[in-house]
C-alpha positions in Angstrom: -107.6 -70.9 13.7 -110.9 -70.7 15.6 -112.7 -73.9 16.7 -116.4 -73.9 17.1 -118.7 -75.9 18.6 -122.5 -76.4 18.2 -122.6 -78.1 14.8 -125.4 -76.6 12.8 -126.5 -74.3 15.4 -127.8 -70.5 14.8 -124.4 -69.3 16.7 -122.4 -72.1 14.9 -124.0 -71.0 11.8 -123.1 -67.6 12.1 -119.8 -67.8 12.9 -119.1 -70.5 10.0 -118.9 -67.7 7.6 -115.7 -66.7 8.8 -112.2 -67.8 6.9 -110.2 -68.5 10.3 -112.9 -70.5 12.0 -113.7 -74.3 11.9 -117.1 -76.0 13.1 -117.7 -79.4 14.9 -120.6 -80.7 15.8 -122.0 -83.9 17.0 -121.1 -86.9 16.5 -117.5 -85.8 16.2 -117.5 -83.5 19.1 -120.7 -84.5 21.2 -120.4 -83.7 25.0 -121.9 -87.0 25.6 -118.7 -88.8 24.4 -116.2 -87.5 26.5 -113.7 -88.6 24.5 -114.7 -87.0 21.7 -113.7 -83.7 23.2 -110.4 -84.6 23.3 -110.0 -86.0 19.7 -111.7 -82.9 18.4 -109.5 -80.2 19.9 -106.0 -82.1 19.5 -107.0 -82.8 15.6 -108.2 -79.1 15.0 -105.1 -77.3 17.2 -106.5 -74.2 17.3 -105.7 -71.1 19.2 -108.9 -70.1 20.9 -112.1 -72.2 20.8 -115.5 -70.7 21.4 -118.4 -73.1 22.9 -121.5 -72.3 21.7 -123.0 -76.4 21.9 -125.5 -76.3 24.6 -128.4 -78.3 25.5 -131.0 -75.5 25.0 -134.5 -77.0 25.2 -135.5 -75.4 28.1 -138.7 -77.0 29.0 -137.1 -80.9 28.6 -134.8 -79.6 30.5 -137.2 -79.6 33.3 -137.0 -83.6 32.9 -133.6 -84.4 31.9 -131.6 -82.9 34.6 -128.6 -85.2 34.2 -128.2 -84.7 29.9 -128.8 -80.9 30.5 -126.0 -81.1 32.8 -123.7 -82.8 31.1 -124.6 -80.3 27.9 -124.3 -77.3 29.9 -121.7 -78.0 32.8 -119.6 -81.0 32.6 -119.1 -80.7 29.1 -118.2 -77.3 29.0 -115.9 -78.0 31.9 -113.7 -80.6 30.1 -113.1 -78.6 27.3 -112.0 -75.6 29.4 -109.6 -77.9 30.8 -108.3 -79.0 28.1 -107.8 -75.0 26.3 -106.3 -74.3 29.8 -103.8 -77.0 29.7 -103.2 -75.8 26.0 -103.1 -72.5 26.9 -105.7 -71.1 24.8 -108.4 -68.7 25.7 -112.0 -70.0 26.2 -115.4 -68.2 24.9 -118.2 -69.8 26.4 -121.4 -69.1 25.8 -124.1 -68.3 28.2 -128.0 -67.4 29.2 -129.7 -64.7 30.7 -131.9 -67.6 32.4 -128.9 -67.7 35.0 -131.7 -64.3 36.5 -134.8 -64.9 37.9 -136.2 -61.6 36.2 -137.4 -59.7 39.5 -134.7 -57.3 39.6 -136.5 -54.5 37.5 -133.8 -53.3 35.8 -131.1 -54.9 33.3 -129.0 -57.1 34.8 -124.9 -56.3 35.3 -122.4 -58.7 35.3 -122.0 -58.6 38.7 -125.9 -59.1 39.9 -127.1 -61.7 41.5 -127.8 -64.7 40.0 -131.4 -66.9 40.4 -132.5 -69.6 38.0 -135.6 -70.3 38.2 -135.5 -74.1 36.0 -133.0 -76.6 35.3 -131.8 -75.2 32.1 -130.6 -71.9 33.9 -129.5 -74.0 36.7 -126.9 -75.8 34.4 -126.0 -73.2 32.5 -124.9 -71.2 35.5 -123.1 -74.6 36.9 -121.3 -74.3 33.3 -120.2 -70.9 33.8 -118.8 -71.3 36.9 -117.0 -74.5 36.1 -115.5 -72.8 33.0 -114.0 -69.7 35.0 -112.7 -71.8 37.7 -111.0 -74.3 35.0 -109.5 -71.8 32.6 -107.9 -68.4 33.4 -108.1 -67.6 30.0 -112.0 -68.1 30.0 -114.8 -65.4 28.6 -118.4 -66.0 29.1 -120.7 -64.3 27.5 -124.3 -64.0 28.2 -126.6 -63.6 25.7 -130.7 -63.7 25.3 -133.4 -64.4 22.7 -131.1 -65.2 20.0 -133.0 -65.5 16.2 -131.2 -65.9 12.7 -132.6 -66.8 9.5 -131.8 -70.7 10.5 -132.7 -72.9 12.8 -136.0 -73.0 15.4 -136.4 -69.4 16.5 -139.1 -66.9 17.1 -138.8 -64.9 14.2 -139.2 -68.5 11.8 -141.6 -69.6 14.1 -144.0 -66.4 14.2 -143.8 -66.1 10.5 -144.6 -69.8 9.8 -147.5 -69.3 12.0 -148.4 -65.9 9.8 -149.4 -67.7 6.6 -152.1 -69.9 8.5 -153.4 -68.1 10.9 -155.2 -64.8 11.1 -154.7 -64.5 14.9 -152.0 -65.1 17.3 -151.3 -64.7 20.9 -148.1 -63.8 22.0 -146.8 -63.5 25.8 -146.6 -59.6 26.9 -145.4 -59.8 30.2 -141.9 -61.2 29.8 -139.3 -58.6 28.7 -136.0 -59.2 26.7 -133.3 -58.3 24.1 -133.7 -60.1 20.7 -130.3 -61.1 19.5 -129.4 -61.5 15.8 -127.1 -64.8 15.5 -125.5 -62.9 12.9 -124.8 -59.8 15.5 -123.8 -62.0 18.3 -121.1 -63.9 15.8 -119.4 -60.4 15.0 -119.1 -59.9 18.9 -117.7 -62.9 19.5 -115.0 -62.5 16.6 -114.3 -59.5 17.8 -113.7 -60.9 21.4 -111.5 -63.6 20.0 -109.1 -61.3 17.8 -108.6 -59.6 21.1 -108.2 -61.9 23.0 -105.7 -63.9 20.6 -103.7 -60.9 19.6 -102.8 -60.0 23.3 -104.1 -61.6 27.0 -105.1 -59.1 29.3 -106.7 -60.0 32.2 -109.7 -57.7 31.9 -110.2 -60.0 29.1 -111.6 -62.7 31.5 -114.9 -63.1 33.2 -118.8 -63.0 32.3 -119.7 -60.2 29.8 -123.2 -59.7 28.3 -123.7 -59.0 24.7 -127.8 -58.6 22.9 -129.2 -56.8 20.8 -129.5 -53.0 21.1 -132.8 -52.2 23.0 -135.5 -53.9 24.6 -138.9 -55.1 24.2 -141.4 -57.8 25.0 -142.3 -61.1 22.8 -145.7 -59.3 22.2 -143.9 -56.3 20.7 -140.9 -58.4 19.0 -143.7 -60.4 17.1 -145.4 -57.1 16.4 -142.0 -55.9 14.8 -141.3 -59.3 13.1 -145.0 -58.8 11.2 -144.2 -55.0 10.7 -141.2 -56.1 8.8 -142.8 -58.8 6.9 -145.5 -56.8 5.8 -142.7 -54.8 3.6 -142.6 -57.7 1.5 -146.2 -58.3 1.2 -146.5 -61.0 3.6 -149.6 -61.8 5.1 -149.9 -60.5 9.0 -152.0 -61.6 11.5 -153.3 -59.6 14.3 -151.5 -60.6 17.8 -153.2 -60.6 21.1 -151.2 -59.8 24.0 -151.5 -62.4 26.7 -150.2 -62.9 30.4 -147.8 -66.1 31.1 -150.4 -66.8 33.4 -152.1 -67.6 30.0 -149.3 -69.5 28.5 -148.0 -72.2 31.2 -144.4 -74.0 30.2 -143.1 -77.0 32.2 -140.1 -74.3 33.0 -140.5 -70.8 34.6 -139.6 -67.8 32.6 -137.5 -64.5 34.1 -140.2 -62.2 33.6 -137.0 -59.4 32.8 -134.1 -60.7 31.8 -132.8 -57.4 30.2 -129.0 -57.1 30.2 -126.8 -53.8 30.3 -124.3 -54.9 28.1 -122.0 -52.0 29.1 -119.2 -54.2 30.4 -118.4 -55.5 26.7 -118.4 -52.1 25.4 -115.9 -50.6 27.9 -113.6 -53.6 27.9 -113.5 -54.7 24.4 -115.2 -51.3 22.3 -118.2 -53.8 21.2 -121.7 -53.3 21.0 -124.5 -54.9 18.8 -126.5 -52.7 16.8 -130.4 -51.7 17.4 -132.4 -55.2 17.5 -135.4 -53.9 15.1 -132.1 -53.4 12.5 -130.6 -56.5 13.4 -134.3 -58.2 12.6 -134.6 -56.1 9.0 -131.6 -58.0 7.7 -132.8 -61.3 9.0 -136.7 -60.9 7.8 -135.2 -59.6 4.5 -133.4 -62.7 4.2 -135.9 -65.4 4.9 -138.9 -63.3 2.9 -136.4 -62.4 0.2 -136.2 -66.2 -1.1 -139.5 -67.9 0.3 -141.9 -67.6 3.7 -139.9 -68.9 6.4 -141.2 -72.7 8.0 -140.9 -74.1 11.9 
């Protein structure tokens, strides 16, 4: 059995659908309440447990440096502990914020890592923590991640669709958008692997997005192109500088990854993100106009 944490989270979510996984969430496994980490994991047994409970509002974060750590790092650390001492493998899961964004190119494993704001910071303290508690750990970065639940982009750009007949949308930041529901099949695949026979390639950071690359100007382009096959209404969208759009936190301005490493090592890779975002458009426009 599987045991996942995040609660109702999009990665949570996802990965609910499974027969052989189990979800906890707060308050019965709340990084917060140390103890609680303990309870969950000796109730649930399992034999691998993947982490996807993070603190992820990125611009709080900027403020509440001590909560974001404990979400992100000290959390994270106590339950890798724990899997180590069980000797489980560990799937932890990770940010492309742990960049900067001036490298130019998609990041590898192996680059250098930058944050640029406390939520990147902590998430990279996480990381670090993890790997050193648990030889059996597997970190996997990930980036712009959307699904047909939760607060995401997609919902949010097609809320903002039926109200408005103009948006403008950040152009100077580039990414890979990441289907919850294509990240979840990665990380299943990761974690039969990795249960069925330890090899040590097996640990270490791996990065897994969406196919592909574009910018939040272009991805909201693409989310109204797709709605727009169901008759939605569709605004035009302005392309604007972050200069134009200041957050409390800083933004990688490229935070493409080469997820290369996961194909090689584990014969997984996401499909195209503009087919990942058809399935999840069809979804939310399929039953009613989506809401943020």
């Amino acid at each position: 059995m599987i045991l996942v944490t995040g609660g109702a989270g999009q990665l949570a979510t996802a990965l609910a659908r499974a027969p052989d996984v189990t979800v906890v969430g707060r308050p019965a496994f709340d990084f917060e309440q140390p103890a609680s980490i303990d309870s969950a994991l000796a109730a649930a047994a399992p034999t691998l447990v993947v982490n996807a409970a993070a603190w992820t509002a990125v611009d709080a974060a900027e403020t509440n440096r001590d909560a974001a750590m404990r979400a992100n790092c000290d959390g994270p650390a106590r339950l890798a502990t724990l899997c180590a001492e069980a000797g489980i493998p560990l799937i932890h899961i990770s940010t492309d914020y742990v960049f900067d964004g001036d490298k130019g190119s998609p990041y590898v494993e192996s680059d250098r890592t930058n944050p640029t704001g406390v939520y990147g910071e902590t998430k990279l303290a996480g990381e670090r923590a993890v790997l050193a508690a648990n030889p059996r750990a597997i970190v996997i970065r990930t980036a712009w991640v959307y699904s047909a639940t939760g607060k995401n982009f997609v919902r949010t750009m097609l809320a903002l669709g039926q109200t408005r007949d103009h948006l403008r949308v950040v152009a100077d930041q580039r990414g890979c958008p990441t289907a919850a529901d294509a990240l979840a099949d990665i990380v299943l695949g990761v974690a039969r692997a990795a249960t069925a026979e330890w090899r040590d390639e097996y640990g270490g950071v791996f990065h897994s997005c969406g196919t592909g690359e574009t910018t939040w100007h272009g991805f909201a382009e693409a989310i109204f192109a797709e709605a727009a096959r169901h008759g939605a209404r569709v605004p035009t969208v302005e392309p604007i500088t972050t200069a134009e759009f200041p957050t409390p936190a800083k933004r990688p301005a490229d935070s493409r990854l080469d997820c290369s490493k996961l194909e090689r090592v584990f014969a997984l890779r996401q499909p195209p993100w503009q087919s990942s975002l058809a399935g999840v458009v069809d979804a939310l426009l399929a039953r009613a106009p989506a809401s943020a």
